[in-house]
N, C-alpha and C positions, 0 to 999 in steps of 0.2 A: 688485883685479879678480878674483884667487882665490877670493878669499872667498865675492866678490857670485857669483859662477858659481857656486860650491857650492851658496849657499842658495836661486840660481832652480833648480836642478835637485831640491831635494830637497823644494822646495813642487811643483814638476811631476810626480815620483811622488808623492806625497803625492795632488796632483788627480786623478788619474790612479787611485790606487787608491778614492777615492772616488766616485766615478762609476762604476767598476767594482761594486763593492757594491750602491750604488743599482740600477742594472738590473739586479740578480741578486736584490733584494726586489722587482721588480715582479712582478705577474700576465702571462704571456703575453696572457690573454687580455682585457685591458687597453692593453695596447701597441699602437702603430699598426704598419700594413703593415710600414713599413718595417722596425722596432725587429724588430717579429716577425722577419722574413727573417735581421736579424742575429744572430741568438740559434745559439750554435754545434747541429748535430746530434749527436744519440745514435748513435755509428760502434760497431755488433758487431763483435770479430774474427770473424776467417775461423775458426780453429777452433770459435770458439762458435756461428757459424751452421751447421756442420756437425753441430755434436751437436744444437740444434735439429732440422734437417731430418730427422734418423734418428726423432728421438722424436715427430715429425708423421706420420711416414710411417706409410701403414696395410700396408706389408710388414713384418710383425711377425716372420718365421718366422725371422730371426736373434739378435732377441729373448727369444726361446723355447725352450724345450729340445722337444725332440722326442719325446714319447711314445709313437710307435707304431715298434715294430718293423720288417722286410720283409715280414712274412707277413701283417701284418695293414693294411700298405700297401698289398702286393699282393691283398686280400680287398677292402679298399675301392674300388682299381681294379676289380675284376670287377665290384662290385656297380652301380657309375654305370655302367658300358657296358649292363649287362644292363638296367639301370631306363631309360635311354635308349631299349634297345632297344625293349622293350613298350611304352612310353607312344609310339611315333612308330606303334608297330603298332594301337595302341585309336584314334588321332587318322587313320590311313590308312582304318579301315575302319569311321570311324564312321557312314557313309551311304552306301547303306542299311548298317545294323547287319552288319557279318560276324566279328565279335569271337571268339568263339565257335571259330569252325570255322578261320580264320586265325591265332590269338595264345595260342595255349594251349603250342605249345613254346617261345617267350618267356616266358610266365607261369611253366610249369614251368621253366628256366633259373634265373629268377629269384627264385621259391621256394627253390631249392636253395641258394642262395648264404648267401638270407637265415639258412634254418635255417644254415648252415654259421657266420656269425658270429652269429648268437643263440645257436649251442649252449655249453655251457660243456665239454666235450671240448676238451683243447686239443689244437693241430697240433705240424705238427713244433716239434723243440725245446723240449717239455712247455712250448706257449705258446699262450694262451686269448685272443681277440682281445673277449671278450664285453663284459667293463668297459672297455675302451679306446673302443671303437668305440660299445657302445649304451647305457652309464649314464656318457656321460663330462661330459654336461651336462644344462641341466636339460630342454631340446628332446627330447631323442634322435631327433634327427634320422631318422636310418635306420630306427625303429619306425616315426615318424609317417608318411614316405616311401612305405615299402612297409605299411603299413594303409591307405593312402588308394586305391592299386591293387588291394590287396588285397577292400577293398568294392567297388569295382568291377565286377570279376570274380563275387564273390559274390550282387550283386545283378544281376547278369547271367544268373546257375544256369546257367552254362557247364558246368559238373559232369553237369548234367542228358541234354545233347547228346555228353556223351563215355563214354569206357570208364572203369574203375574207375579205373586209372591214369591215367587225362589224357592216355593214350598218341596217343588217333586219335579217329574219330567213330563216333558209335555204330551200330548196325544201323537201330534206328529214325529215328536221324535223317538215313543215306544212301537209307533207301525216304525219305522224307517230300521230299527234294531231289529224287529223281527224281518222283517223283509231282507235285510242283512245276513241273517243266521240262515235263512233259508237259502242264499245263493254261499253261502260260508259251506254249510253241509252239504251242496251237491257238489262244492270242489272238493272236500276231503272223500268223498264217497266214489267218485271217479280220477283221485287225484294220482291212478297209476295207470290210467288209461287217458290221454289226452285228448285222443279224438273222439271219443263217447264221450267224454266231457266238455269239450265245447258243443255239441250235438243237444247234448240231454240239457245242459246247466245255460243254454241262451237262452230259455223265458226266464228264468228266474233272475237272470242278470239283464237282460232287457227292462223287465219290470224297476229292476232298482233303479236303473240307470234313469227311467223315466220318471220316477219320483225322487232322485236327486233336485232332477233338470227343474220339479214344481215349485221343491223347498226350497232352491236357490233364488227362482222370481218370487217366492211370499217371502225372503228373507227369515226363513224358518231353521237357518242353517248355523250349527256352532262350529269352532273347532275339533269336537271330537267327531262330528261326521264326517267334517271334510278330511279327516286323517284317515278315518275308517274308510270312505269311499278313495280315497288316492290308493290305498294297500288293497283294495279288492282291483280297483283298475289293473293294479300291476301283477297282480294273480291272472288276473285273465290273458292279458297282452305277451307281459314278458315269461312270467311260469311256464303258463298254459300255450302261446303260443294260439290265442287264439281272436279270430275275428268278428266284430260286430258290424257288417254295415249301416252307415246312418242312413236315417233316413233321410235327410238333405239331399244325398248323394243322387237320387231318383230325378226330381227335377232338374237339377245340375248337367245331367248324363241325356237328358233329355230336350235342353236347350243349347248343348254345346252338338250332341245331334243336327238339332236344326240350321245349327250355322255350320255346319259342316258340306251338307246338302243345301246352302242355300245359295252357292254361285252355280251349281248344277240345275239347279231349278230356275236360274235368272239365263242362264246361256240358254237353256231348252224354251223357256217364253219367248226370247228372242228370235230363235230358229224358226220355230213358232210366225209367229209375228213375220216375219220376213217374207215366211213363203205365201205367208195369203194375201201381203201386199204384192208378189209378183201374179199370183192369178187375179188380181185384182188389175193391174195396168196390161196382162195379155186379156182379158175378155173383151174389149172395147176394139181390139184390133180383129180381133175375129169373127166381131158383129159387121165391122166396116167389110171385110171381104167377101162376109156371106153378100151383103147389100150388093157390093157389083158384079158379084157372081151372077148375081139375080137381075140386075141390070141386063149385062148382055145375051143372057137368054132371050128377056125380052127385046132386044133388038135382031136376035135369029129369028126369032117367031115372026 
C-alpha cells in the first residue's frame, strides 16, 4: 500500500505540473472568460508605485536643481505683479480707449523692471539675473511678454500724449480734454432739443474740430484722442443729425462757379468780337460812297 500511495502522488504532481505548463502556453486572448479571470494579476510593490507616481508627476521642482538665486527670484516676482498689473489696466480701459492717459505709470513700472533684468549690470552680490531669466530657453519668455505690451503701447503713440518722461500728460493734450468736455456739456445740455443744439454747440465743436486738425500736423495725437474725437464726430453727425460746413467747401463752390460761367463768357467775347469786326469791314465801304457821292456833285456844279 506504500508503494501504490507514492506512485499515485507522484503521477498527481506530475499532472498537476502539466497542465500548469499548458495554460501558461496559451494566448490570453484565446482563453474563455473564465480561464482569463483565472490567470494570476501583475501585483506593483508599494515602493515601486511610489517611485512611479514621482516620475509621472509634473511637480518637477524636486527634480531639479534650482538655478536662480534670491535676487533674481525676487526680480521675477516683481516682474509678474507689474505685468499683471498693466495688462488688467489696457483690459479696464479699453472702452472707450483711455490707455493712454490711465496706464502709463504701470507701463513705466514695468519698463523699469524689465530693463533691470535685461540689463547685464549685475546686483548685489556681483549677480546678473540676464542669462538666468531672459536666454535660459529657447521661448524667452519675459522678452516675448513684455514685446507684446510693449507694441501695444507703441502702436498706441502714448508717447505722443505725454511729457518727455512719461511722467504726466502733456499741455496739449490737457487743452485738447478740456476743450473736449466743453463740446461734451453743450451736447448733454441741449441733447433733447437738436436743433438748438447744433445752433448753440457749433463753436465749440468748430473749435475742437480745429485743434484736432493742429495736433494731427504736430503729431501731438494719441490713441485716446483719436477715439475721443471719432465718438464726438459721430455725436454730432449721426446722433445730432447735425452739419458743419468745411471750410474748403468755399473756394471749391467758387471755382466750379467759374467754370460753369466760363463757356458763357467765351461765347459772349466772341459775339463780342464778331460784331466790331463787321463794323470794322462796313466803314471803309461807306467812306468809299460818301467819296463819289461827293464826286458827282462836283461834276453838277
Amino acid at each position: 500500500m506504500d508503494v501504490l500511495t507514492k506512485f499515485t502522488f507522484v503521477i498527481a504532481c506530475w499532472a498537476v505540473i502539466f497542465i500548469t505548463v499548458a495554460d501558461c502556453s496559451n494566448d490570453p486572448s484565446e482563453m474563455s472568460g473564465d480561464s482569463a479571470r483565472k490567470l494570476p494579476s501583475v501585483v506593483i510593490p508599494v515602493s515601486q508605485t511610489s517611485t512611479l507616481g514621482s516620475f509621472y508627476s509634473l511637480s518637477l521642482s524636486s527634480l531639479f536643481p534650482e538655478d536662480l538665486n534670491e535676487y533674481c527670484i525676487e526680480l521675477l516676482s516683481i516682474y509678474r505683479q507689474r505685468y499683471v498689473t498693466y495688462a488688467n489696466c489696457l483690459v479696464t480701459y479699453a472702452r472707450p480707449v483711455k490707455i493712454c492717459q490711465n496706464c502709463y505709470t504701470d507701463f513705466n513700472s514695468l519698463e523699469d523692471i524689465y530693463k533691470n533684468i535685461s540689463s547685464d549690470h549685475p546686483g548685489p552680490g556681483n549677480v546678473s539675473c540676464h542669462d538666468s531669466l531672459m536666454r535660459s530657453d529657447r521661448l524667452m519668455l519675459l522678452y516675448a511678454l513684455f514685446n507684446q505690451l510693449d507694441e501695444i503701447w507703441r502702436s498706441a503713440a502714448c508717447k505722443q500724449c505725454l511729457t518727455k518722461e512719461q511722467e504726466a500728460l502733456s499741455n496739449d493734450t490737457v487743452y485738447f480734454m478740456a476743450t473736449l468736455n466743453q463740446s461734451l456739456s453743450c451736447f448733454e445740455q441741449y441733447q433733447k432739443n437738436h436743433s438748438e443744439l447744433c445752433k448753440d454747440c457749433k463753436a465749440s465743436y468748430k473749435k475742437l474740430k480745429a485743434l484736432y486738425g493742429r495736433m494731427d500736423k504736430n503729431q501731438t495725437l494719441c490713441i485716446d484722442l483719436e477715439d475721443a474725437m471719432n465718438i464726438t464726430q459721430q455725436l454730432w453727425s449721426k446722433n445730432f443729425s447735425c452739419l458743419l460746413p468745411r471750410e474748403e467747401t468755399v473756394p471749391v463752390i467758387a471755382v466750379s462757379s467759374f467754370m460753369l460761367f466760363l463757356p458763357i463768357i467765351f461765347y459772349l467775347s466772341s459775339f463780342l468780337h464778331s460784331e466790331q469786326k463787321k463794323r470794322k469791314l462796313i466803314h471803309p465801304k461807306r467812306a468809299k460812297s460818301s467819296n463819289s457821292l461827293m464826286n458827282i456833285q462836283d461834276k453838277f456844279n
